[in-house]
Backbone bond lengths (Angstrom), bond angles and torsions (degrees), N, CA, C in turn:
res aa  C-N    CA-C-N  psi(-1)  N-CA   C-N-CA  omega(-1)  CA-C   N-CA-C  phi
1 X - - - 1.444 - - 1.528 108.77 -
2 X 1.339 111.34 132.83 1.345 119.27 -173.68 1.523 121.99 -82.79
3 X 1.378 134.67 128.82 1.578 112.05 178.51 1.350 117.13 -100.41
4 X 1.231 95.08 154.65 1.175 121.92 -176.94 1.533 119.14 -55.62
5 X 1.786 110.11 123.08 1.697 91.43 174.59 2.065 105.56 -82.46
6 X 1.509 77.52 -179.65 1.720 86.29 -164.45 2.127 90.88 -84.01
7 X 1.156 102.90 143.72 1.680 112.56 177.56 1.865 94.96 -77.95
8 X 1.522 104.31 148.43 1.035 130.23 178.93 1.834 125.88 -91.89
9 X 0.936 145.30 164.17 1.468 127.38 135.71 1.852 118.28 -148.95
10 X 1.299 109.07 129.83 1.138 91.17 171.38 1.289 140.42 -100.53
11 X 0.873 139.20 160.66 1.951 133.40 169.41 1.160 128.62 -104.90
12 X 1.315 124.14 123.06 1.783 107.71 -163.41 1.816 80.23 -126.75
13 X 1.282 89.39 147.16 1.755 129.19 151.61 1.106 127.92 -104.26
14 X 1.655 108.02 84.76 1.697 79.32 -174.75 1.494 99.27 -121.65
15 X 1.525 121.12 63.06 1.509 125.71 165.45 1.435 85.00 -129.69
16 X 1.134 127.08 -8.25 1.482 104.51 157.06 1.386 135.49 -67.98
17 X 1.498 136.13 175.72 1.116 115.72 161.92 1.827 110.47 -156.96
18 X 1.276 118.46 120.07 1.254 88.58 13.54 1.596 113.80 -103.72
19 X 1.879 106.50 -148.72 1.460 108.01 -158.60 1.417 103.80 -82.08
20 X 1.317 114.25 145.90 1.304 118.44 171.99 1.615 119.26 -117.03
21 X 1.243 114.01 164.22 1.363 130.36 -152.73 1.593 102.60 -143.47
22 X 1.219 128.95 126.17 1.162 122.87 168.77 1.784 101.83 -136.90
23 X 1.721 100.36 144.28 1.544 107.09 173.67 1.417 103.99 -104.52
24 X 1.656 121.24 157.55 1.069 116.02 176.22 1.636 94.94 -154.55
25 X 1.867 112.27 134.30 1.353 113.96 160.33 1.859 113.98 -114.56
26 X 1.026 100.28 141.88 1.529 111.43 -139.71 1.296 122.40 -12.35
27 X 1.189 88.17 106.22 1.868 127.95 167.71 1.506 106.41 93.32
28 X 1.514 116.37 -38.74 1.715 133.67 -171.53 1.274 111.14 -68.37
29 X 1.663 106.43 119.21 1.652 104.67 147.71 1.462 127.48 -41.86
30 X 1.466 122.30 123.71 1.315 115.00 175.33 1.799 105.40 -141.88
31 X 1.208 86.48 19.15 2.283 98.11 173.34 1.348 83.94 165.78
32 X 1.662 85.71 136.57 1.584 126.62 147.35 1.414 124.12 -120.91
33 X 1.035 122.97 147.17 1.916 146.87 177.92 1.686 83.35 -109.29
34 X 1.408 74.57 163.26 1.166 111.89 157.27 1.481 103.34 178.98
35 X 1.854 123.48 115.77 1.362 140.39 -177.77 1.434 117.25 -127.22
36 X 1.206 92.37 148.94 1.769 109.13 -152.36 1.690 98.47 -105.53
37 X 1.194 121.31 129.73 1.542 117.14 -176.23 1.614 98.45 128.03
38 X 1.381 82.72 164.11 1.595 93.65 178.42 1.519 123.45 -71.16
39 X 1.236 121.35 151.41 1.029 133.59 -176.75 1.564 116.06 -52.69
40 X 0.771 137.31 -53.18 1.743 152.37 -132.68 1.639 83.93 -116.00
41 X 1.631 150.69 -2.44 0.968 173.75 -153.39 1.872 119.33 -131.45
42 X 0.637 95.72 -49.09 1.858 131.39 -167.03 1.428 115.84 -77.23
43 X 1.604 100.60 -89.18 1.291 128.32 -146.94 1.334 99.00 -58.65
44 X 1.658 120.76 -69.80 1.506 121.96 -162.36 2.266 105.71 -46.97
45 X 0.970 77.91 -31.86 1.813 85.14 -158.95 1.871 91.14 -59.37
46 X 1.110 118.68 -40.56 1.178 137.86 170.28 1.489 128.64 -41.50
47 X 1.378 98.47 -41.59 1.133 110.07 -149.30 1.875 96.07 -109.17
48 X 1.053 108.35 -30.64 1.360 139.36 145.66 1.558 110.10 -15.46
49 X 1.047 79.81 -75.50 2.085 101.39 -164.57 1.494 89.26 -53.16
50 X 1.289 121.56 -80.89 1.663 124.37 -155.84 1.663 103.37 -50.86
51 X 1.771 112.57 -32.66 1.533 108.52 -173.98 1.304 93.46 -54.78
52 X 1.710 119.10 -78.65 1.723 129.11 176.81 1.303 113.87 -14.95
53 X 1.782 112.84 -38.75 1.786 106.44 -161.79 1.582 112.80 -96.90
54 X 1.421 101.81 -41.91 1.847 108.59 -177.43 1.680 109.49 -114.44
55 X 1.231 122.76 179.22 0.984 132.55 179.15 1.582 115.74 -99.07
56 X 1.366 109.24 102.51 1.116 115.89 -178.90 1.820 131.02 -132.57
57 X 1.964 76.49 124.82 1.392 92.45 -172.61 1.465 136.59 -85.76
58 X 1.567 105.33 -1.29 1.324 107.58 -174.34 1.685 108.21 -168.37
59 X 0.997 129.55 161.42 1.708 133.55 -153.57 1.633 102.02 -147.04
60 X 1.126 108.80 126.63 1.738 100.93 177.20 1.772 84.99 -126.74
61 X 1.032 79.98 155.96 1.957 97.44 176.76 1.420 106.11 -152.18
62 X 1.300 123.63 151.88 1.594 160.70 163.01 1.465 108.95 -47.43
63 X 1.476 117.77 74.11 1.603 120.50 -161.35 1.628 113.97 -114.42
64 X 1.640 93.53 34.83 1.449 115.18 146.37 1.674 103.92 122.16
65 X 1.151 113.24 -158.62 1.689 147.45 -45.48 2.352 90.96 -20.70
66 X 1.115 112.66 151.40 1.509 115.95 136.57 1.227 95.48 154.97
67 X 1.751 106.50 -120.37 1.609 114.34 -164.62 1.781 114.59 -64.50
68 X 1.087 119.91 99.26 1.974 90.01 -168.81 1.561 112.10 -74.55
69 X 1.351 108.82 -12.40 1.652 104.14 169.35 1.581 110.96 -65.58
70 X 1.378 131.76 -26.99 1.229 133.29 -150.88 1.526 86.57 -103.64
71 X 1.341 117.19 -34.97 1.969 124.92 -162.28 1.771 64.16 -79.20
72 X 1.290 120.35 -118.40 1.738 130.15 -157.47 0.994 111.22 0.72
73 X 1.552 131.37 -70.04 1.757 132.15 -177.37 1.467 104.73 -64.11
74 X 1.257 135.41 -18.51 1.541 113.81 -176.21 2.098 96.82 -96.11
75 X 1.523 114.62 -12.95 1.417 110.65 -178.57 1.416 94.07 -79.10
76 X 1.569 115.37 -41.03 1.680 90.56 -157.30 1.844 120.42 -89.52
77 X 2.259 93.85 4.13 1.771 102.93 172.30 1.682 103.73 -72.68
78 X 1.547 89.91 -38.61 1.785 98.94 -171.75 1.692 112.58 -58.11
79 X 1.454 113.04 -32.68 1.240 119.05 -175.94 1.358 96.34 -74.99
80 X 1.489 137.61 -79.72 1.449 133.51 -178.21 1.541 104.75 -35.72
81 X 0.790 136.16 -72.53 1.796 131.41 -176.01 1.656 110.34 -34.29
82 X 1.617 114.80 -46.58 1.220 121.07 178.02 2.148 109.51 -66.97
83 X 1.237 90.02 -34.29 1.615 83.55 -171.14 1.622 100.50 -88.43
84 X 1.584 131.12 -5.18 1.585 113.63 177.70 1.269 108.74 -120.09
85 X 1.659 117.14 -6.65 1.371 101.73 -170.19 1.803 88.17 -123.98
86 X 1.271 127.85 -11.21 1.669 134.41 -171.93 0.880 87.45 71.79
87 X 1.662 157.45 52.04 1.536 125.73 151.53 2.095 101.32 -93.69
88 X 1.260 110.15 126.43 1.184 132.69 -162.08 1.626 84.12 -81.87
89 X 1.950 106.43 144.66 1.261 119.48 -178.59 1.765 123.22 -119.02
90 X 1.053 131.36 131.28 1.491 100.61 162.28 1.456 123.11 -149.60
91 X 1.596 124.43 157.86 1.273 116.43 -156.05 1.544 108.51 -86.88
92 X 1.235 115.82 162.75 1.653 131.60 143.57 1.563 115.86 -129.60
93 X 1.636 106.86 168.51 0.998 117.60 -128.67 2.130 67.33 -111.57
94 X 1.492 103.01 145.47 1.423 116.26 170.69 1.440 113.73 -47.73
95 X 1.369 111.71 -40.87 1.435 107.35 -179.92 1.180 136.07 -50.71
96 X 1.821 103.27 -45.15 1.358 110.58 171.22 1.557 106.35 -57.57
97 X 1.435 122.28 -27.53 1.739 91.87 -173.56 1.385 119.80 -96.16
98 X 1.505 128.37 33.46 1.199 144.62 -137.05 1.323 123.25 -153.03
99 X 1.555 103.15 -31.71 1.654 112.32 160.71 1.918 97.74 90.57
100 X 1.636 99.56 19.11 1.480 104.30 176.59 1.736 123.95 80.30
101 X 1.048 114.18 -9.99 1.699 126.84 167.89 1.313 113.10 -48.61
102 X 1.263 117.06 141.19 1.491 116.67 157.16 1.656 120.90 -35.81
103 X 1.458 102.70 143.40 1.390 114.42 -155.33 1.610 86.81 -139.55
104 X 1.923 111.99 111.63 1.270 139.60 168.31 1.979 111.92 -17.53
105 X 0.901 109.08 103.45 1.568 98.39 169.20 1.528 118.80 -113.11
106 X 1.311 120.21 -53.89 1.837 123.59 151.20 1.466 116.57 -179.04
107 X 0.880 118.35 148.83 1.635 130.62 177.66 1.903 88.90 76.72
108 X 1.482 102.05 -133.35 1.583 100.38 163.71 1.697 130.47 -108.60
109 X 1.125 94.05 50.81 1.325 115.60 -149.55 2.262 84.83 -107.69
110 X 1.197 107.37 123.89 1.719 102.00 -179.85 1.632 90.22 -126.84
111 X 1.406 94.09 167.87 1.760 118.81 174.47 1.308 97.24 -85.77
112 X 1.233 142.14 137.27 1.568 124.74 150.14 1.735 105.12 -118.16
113 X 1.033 97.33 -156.69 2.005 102.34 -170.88 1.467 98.63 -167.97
114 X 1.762 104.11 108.12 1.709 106.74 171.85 1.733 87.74 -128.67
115 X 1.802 97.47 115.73 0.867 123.97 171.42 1.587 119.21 53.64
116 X 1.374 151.99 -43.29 1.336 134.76 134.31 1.396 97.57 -152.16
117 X 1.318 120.35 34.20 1.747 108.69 161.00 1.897 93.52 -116.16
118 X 1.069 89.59 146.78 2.028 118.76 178.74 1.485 87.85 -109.74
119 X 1.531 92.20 119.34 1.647 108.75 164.19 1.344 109.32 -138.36
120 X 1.794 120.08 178.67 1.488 102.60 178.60 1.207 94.54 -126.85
121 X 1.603 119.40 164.24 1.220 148.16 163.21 1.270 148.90 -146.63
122 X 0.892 97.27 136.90 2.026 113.12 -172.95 1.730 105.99 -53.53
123 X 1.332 84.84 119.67 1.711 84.53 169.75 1.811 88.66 -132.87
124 X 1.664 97.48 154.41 1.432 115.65 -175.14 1.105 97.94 -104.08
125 X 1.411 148.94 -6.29 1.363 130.35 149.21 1.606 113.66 -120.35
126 X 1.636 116.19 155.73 1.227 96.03 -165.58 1.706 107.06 -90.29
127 X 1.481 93.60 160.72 1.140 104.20 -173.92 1.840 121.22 -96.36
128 X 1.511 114.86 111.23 1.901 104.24 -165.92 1.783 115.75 -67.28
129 X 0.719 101.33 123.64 1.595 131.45 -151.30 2.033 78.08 -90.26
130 X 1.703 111.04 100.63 1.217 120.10 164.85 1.745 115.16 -116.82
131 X 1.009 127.86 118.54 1.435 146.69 149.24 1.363 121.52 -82.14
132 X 1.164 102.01 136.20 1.636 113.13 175.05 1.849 115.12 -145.01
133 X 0.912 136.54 139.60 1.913 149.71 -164.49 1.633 92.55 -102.03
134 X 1.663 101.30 118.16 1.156 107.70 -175.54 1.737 124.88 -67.04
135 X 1.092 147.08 154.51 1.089 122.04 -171.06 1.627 102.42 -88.54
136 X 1.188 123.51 -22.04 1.640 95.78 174.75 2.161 81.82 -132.55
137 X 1.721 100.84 147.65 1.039 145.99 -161.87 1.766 89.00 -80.45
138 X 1.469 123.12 -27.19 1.568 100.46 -163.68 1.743 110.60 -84.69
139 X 1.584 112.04 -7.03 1.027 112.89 -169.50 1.666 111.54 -86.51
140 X 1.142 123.00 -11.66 1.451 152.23 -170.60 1.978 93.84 -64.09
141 X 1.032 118.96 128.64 1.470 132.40 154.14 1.387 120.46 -92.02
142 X 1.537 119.62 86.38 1.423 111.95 171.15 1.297 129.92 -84.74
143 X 1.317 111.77 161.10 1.841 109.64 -174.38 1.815 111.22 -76.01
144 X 1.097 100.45 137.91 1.656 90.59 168.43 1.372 131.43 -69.00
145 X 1.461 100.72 -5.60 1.125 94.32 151.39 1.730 131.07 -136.20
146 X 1.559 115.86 173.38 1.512 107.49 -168.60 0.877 124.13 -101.49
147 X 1.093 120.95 25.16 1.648 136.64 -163.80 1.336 92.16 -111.64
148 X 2.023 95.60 137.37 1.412 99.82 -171.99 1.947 100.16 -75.40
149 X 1.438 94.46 170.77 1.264 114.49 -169.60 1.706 112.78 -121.44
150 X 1.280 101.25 85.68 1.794 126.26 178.05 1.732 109.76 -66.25
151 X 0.994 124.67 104.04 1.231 141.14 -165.13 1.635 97.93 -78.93
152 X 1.713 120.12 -73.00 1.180 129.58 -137.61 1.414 100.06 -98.12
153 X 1.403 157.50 167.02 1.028 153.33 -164.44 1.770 103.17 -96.00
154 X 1.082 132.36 168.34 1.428 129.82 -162.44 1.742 84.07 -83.41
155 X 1.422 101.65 -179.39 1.889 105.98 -149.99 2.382 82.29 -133.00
């Protein structure tokens, strides 16, 4: 009888910067990235390697408030990966990886979060935009759903 390998999952940030990458076998950090470059450049090649190296069953990603070029290209790699390889995806919300701080939106304009409405606000100095990959995955609140989450009205 053959055993079983252990299932994988990863977590990507990619409104961070730079982008971060975290591996996890059940629930536990056991590797972090962190890669410098653009997203739409980067990420897939990345994301790549760990599919090729471990067994992975599931992908959570950073499905907003922030970059929506960086949220869009990492929803629509996560979607292709899910439809050729079945690895199932799902979002969280920037805050959780952030400790709840204002989260970059443009000019000086930030996302904030009082109590479960996301609004934005003007701050006169800027605010340093820190992320960090939790070390275990069960404490994480994900959205039910995976669809990124567009805050600001199109420009």
């Amino acid at each position: 009888m053959g055993s079983v390998l252990p299932s994988h999952t990863i977590l990507i940030n990619a409104i961070a910067v730079p982008l971060q990458l975290g591996l996890y076998c059940e629930d536990k950090k056991i590797s972090e990235r962190e890669i410098e470059g653009q997203t739409s450049e980067v990420l897939l090649d990345a994301v790549e390697a760990w599919l090729d190296t471990y067994t992975v069953e599931r992908c959570i990603y950073v499905n907003g408030p922030g970059s929506y070029m960086a949220i869009k290209l990492t929803y629509i790699m996560l979607r292709t990966i899910e439809m050729l390889r079945g690895v199932r995806f799902d979002g969280v919300s920037a805050f959780a990886l952030n400790g709840g701080k204002p989260v970059k939106a443009m000019g000086n304009l930030y996302f904030t979060k009082e109590k479960e409405t996301i609004m934005t606000q003007k701050f006169d100095e800027k605010v340093k935009q820190e992320f960090w990959l939790p070390d275990n995955l069960s404490a994480l609140s994900l959205d039910k759903e995976n669809r990124p989450h567009y805050i600001l009205p199109a420009v």
